[in-house]
TORPA-4810 file (N, C-alpha, C, O; in nm, 3 decimals):
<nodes>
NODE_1_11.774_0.578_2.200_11.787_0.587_2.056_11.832_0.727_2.021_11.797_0.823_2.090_X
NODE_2_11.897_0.738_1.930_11.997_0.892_1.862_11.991_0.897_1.733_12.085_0.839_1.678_X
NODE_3_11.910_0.948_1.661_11.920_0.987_1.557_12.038_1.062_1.483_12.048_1.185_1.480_X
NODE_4_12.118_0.983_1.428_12.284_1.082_1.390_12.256_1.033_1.209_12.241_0.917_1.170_X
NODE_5_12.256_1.161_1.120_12.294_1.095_0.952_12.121_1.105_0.933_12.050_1.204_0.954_X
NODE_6_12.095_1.016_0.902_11.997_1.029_0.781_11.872_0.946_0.895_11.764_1.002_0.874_X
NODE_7_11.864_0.895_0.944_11.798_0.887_1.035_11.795_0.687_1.146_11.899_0.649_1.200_X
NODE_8_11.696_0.622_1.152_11.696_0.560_1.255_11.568_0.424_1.240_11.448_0.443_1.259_X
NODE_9_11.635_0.279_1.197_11.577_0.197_1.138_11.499_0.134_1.247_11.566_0.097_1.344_X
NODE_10_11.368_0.112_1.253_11.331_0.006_1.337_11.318_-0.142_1.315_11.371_-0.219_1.395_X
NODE_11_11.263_-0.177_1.230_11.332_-0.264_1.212_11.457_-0.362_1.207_11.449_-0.483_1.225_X
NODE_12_11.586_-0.283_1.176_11.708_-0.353_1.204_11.776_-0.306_1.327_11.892_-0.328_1.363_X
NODE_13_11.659_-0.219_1.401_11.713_-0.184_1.504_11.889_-0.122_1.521_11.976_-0.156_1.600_X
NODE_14_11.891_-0.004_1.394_12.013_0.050_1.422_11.994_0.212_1.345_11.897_0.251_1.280_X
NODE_15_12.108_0.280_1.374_12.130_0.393_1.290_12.164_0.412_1.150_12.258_0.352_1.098_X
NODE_16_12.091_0.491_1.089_12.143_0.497_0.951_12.240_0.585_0.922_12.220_0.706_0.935_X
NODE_17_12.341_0.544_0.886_12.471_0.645_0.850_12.491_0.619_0.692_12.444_0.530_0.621_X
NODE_18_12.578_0.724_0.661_12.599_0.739_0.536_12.710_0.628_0.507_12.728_0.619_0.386_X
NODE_19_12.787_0.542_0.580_12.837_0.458_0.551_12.771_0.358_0.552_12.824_0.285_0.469_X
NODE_20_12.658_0.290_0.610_12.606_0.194_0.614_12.523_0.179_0.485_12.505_0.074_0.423_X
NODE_21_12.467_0.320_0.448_12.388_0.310_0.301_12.435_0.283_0.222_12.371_0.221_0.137_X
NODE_22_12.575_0.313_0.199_12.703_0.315_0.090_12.718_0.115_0.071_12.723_0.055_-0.036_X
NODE_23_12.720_0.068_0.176_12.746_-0.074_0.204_12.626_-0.176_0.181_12.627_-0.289_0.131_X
NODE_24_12.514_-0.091_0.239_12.391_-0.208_0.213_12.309_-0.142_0.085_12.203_-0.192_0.047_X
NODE_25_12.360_-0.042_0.033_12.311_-0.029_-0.080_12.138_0.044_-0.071_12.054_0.034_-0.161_X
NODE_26_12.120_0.110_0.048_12.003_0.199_0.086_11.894_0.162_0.122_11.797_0.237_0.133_X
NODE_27_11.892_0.045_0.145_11.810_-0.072_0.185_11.704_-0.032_0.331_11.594_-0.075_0.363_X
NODE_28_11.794_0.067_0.394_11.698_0.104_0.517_11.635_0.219_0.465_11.532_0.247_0.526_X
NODE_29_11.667_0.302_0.363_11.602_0.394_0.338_11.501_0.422_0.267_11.438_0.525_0.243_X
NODE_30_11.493_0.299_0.231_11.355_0.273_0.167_11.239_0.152_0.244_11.142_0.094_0.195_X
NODE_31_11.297_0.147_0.379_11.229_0.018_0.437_11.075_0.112_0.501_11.081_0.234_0.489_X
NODE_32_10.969_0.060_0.554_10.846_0.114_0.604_10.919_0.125_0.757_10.878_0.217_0.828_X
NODE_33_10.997_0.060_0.798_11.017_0.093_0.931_11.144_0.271_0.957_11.194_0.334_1.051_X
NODE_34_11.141_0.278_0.824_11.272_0.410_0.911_11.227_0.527_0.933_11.110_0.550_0.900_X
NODE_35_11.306_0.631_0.996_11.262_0.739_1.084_11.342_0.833_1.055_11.463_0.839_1.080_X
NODE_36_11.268_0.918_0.994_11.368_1.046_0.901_11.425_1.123_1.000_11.334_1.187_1.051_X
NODE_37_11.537_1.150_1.057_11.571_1.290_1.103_11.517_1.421_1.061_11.478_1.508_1.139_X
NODE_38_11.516_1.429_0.945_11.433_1.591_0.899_11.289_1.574_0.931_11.225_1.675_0.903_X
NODE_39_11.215_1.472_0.985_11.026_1.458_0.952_11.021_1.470_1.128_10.933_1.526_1.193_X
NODE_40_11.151_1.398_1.183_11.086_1.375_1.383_11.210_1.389_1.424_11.313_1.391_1.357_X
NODE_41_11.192_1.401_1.556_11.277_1.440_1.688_11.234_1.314_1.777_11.138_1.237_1.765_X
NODE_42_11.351_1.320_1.885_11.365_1.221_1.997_11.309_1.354_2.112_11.323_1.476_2.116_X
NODE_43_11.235_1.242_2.205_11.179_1.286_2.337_11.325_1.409_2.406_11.315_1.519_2.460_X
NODE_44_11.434_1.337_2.375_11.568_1.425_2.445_11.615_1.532_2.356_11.711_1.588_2.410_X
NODE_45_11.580_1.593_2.216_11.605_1.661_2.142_11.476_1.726_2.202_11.504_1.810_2.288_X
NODE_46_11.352_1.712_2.182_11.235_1.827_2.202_11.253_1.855_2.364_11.212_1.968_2.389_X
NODE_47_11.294_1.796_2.465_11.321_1.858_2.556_11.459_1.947_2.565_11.492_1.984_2.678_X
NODE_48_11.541_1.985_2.456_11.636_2.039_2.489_11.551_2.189_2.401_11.565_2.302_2.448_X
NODE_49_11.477_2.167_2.288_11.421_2.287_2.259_11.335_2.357_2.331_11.340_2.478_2.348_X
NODE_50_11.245_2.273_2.382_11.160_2.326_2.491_11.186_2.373_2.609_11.128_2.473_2.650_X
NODE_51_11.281_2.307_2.684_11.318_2.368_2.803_11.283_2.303_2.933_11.308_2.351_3.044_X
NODE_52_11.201_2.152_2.903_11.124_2.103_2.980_11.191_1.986_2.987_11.295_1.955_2.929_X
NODE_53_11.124_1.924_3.064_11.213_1.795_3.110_11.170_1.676_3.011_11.070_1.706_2.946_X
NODE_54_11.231_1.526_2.980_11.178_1.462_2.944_11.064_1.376_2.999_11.032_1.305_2.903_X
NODE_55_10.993_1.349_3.093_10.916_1.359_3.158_10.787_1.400_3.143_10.682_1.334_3.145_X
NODE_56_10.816_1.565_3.122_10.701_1.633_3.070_10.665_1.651_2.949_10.557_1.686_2.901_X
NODE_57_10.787_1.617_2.892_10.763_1.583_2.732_10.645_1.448_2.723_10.533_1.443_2.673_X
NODE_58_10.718_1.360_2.786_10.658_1.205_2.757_10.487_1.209_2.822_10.399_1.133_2.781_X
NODE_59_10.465_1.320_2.933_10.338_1.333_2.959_10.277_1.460_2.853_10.163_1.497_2.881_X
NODE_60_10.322_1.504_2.776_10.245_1.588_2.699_10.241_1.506_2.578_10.158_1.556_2.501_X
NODE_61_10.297_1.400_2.528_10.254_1.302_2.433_10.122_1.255_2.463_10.017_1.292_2.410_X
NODE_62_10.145_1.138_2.589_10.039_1.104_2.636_9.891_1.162_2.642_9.787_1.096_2.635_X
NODE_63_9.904_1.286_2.654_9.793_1.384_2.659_9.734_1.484_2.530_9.643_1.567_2.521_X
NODE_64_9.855_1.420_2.422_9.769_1.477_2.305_9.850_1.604_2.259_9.848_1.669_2.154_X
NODE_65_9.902_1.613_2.344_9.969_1.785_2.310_10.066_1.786_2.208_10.081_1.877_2.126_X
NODE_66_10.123_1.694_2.214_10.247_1.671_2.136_10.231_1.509_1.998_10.230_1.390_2.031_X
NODE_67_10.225_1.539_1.921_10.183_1.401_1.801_10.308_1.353_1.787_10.401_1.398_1.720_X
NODE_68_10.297_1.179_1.908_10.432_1.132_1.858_10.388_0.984_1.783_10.268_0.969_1.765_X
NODE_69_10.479_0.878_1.740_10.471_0.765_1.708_10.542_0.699_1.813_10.642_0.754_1.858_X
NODE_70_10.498_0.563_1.869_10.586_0.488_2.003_10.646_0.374_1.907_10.600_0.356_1.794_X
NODE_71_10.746_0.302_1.956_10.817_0.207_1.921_10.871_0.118_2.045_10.941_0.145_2.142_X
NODE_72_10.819_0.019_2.006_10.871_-0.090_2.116_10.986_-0.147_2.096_10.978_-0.240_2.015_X
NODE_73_11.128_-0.121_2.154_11.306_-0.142_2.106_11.324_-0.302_2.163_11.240_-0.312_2.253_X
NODE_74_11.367_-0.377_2.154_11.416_-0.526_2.240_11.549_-0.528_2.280_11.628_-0.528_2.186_X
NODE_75_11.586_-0.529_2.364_11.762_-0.544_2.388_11.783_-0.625_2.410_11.706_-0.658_2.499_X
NODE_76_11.881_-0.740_2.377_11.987_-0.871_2.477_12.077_-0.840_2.496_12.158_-0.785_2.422_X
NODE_77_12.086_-0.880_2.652_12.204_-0.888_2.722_12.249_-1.025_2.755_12.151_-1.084_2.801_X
NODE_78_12.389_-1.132_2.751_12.357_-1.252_2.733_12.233_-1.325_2.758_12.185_-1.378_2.658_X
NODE_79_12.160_-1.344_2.883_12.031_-1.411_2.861_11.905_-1.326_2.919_11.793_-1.356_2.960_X
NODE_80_11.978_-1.207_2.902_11.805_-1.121_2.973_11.784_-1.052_2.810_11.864_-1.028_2.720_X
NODE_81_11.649_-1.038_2.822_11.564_-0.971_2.750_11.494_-0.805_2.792_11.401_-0.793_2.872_X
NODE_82_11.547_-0.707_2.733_11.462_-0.563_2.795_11.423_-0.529_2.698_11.484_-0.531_2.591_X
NODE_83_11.269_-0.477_2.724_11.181_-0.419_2.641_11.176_-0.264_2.654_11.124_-0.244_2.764_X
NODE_84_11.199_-0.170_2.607_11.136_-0.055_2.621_11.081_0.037_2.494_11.125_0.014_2.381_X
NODE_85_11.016_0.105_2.509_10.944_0.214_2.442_11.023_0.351_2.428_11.069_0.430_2.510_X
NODE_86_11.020_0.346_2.282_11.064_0.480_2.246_10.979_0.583_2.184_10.936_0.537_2.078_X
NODE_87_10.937_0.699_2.204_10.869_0.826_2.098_10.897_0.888_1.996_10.931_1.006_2.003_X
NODE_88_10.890_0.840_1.909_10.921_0.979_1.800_10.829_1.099_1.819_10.714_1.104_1.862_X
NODE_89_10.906_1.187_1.780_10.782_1.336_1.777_10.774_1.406_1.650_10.850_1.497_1.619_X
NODE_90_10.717_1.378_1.607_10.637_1.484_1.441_10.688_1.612_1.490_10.652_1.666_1.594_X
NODE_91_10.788_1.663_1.393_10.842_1.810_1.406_10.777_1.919_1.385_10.813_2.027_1.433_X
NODE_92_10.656_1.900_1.299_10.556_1.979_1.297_10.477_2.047_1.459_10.450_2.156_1.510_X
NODE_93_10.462_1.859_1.499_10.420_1.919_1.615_10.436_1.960_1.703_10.363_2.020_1.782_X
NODE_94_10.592_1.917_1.703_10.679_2.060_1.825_10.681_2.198_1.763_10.692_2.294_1.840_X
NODE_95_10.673_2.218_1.647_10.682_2.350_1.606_10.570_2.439_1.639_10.592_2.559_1.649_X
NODE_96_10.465_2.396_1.654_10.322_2.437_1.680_10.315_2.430_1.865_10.231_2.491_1.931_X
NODE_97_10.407_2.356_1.913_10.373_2.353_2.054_10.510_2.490_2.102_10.496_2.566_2.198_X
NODE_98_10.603_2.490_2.031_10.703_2.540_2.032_10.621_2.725_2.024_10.633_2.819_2.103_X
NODE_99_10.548_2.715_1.903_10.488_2.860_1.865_10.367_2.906_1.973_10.353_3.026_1.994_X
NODE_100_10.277_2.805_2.046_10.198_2.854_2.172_10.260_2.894_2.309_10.208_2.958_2.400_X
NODE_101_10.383_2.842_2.300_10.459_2.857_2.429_10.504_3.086_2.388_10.492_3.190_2.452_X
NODE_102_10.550_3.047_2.251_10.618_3.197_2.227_10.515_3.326_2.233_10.555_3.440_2.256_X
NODE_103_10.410_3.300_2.215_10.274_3.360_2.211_10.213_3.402_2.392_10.141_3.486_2.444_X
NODE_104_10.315_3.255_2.445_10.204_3.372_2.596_10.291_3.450_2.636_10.265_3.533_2.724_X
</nodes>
């Protein structure tokens, strides 16, 4: 998942662009499922600030360090079904993990 524009619907399972709002009339941007670009980051954006791998990102979620939200994505491919899990990360809370790292 890539957050590009205004941010990233779960529900309709797509990106929100400024053309799509223009067309559906803003409909994702007011839905409970969307995902602000300015409020969170993707697991591959906080590892490019941090310096760390995604990996260690996804185990410092796990462990509390980092406050993310998970999302379960569905894909079809003609007849297979893939499930996976995505993180959002509260920008706050990279900023605060971001500011203990600068401190040692």
């Amino acid at each position: 998942m890539r957050l590009l524009d205004y941010g990233y619907c779960t529900y309709h399972d797509r990106v929100v662009t400024e053309d799509l709002c223009a067309y559906k009339d803003q409909r994702c941007l007011t839905c409970d499922y969307f995902i602000s670009k300015e409020k969170h980051v993707t697991v591959e954006e906080a590892s490019e600030v941090l310096g760390k791998s995604q990996a260690t990102i996804r185990s410092w979620i796990k462990k509390g360090k980092l406050k993310a939200d998970s999302y379960e994505c569905v894909t079809k491919y003609s007849r297979r079904t893939y499930r996976y899990k995505v993180y959002v990360i509260d920008r706050e809370s990279l900023e605060k993990v971001v500011e203990s790292i600068k401190q040692l």
